[in-house]
N, C-alpha and C positions, 0 to 999 in steps of 0.2 A: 504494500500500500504506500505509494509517494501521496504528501500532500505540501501544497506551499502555500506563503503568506496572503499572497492577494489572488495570485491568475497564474494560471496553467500557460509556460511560454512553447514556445514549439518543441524543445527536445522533449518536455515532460510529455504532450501531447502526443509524440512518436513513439514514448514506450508505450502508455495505453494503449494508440491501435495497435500494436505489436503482440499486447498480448491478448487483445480480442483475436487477432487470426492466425495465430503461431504460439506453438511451445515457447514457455519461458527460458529456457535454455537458449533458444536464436534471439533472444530478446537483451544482453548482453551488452554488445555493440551499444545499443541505445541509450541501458539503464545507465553504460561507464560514461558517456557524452552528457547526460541532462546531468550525471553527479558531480562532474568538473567543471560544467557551465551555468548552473541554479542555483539559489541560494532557497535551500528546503526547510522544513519544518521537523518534518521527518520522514523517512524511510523507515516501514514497518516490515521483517521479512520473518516469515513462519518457519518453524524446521528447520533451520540452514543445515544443508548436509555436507559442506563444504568450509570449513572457517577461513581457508590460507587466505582468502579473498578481503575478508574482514580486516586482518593483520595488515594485510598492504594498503586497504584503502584509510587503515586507522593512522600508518606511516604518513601515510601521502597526503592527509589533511587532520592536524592536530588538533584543530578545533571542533573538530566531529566529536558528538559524544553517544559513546554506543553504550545502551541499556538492555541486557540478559534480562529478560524476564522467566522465573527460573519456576518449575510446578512441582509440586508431590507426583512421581512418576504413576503413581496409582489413580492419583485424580485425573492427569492429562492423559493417562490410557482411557479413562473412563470418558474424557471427553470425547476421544477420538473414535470411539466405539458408537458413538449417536449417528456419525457420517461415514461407518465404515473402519475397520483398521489399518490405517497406512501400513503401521510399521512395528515389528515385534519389540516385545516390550526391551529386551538385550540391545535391540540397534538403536531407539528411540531413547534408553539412559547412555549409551557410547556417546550419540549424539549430543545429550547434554551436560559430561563430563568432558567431553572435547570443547564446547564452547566455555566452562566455566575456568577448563584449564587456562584457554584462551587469554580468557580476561584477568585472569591472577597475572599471567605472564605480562600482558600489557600493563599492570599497576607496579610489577619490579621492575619493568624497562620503564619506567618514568612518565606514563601515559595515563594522565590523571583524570581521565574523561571515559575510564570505561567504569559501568555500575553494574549493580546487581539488584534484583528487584525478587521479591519470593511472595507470589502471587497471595499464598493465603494468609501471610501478613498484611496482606494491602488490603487484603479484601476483608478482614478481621478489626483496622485500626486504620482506613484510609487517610484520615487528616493525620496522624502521627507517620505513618511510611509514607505518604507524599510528601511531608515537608523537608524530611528526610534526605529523599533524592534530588527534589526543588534545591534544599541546598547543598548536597554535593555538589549539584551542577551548576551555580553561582546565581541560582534565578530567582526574581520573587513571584511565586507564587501571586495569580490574579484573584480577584475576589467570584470571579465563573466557578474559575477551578474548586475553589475553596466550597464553593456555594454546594456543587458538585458533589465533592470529597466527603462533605458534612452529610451528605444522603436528604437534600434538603428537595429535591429533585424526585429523590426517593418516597417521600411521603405523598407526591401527586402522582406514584404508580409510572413514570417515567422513566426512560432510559434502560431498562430493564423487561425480563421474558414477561409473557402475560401472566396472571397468576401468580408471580412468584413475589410480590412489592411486602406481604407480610413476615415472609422467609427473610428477604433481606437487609428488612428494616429492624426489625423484633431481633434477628438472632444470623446472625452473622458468621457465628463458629461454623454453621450449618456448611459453606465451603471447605471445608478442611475434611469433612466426613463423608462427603456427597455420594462417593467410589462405593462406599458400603451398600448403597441401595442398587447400585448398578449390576457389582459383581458378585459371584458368590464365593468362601473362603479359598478355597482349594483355586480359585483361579487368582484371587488377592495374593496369597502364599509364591504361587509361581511369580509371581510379577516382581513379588519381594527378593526370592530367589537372583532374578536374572538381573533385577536394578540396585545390585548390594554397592555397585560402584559410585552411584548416586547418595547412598547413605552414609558412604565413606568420605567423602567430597563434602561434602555440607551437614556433617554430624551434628548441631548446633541446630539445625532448622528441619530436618528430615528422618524419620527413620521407618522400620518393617512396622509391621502390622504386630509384632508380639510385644515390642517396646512401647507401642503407642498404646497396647492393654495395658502393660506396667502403670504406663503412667498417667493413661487417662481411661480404666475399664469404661467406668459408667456413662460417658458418654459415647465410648463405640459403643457399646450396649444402646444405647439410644438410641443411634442416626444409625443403628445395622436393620437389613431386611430382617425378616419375622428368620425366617430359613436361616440366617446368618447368625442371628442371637444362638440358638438353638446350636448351633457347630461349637460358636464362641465356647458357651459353656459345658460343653463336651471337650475340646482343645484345647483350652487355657482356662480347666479349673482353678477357681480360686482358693 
């Protein structure tokens, strides 16, 4: 997703049609020309499966600041499972210890512009981990953003799925657990299994499914399907 300050100038508008009628791969050429000649807001890219690209373009322009927006691999499998499964849950945490590796590397080579962002603390404490990153990244936070942030937005049922303005206003934690109603143990377990490189990497913010009954039973107990209570307290009696 590019988006800029005021108007879309011609190179911006070249990558668009480019990828209405071609793979984004041929789209390339265009995306490196509008990034050398624009002055953007941001480029938003999904999955990068590729980082060395990042690296050089974070070289080549220092004022760039690149923001990891980092998930519980259980939750963003569970996301991806709503539109399909791209990518097994082993290639899709490789993926996101490659980019985290990434970004530690660019904070010891003196590249003070790459962050980190851990989705369900944002979504847990918005106005605290946005201001957060607002000022890592030397900015002042606008009174939109802010308005935004505070879920003030949220209480007119905006911005958000239909149905869910009560979930997200009332109870927030609700993001951190979501996975439980998706999957069922034995498939959580695998996913734990294969993204232990992910738990290892950000130990601090992430971990399996048996650590997070240590230290928070009652509410996996909670936000778990009916099916999933029922395994819980057969696997991890108390």
């Amino acid at each position: 997703m590019i988006r800029q300050r005021e108007h879309m100038n011609n190179h911006v508008t070249d990558v668009l049609e480019c990828y209405q009628r071609s793979p984004i791969t041929d789209c390339a050429p265009y995306l490196k020309e509008a990034c050398e000649r624009s002055e953007f807001i941001d480029i938003k890219l999904i999955r990068v499966f590729d980082v060395d690209f990042i690296k050089e373009f974070a070289e080549r322009n220092p004022d760039v600041h690149i923001v990891h927006l980092v998930r519980d691999p259980k939750s963003l499998i569970a996301a991806q499972a709503r539109f399909g499964t791209r990518l097994s849950p082993k290639a899709l945490c490789g993926q996101l210890v490659r980019i985290g590796r990434l970004i530690r590397e660019l904070k010891e080579r003196g590249f003070s512009n790459a962050h980190e962002v851990f989705y369900e603390e944002l979504a847990i404490d918005p106005v605290k981990y946005g201001k957060i990153i607002y000022d890592e990244m030397g900015l002042e936070m606008v009174e939109d953003v802010k308005r935004f942030l505070s879920r003030e937005e949220y209480k007119e049922g905006q911005a958000i799925p239909k149905n869910a303005s009560q979930v997200v206003v009332d109870n927030p934690v609700y993001h951190r657990y979501k996975f439980l109603e998706v999957f069922q143990l034995e498939t959580i377990l695998k996913i734990d299994k294969e993204c232990k490189d992910v738990y290892d990497f950000w130990p601090s913010h992430y971990t399996d499914l048996s650590t997070m009954i240590r230290k928070y039973r009652a509410d996996v107990v909670k936000y778990s399907s009916a099916h999933n209570r029922v395994m819980i307290q057969n696997y991890f009696p108390t």
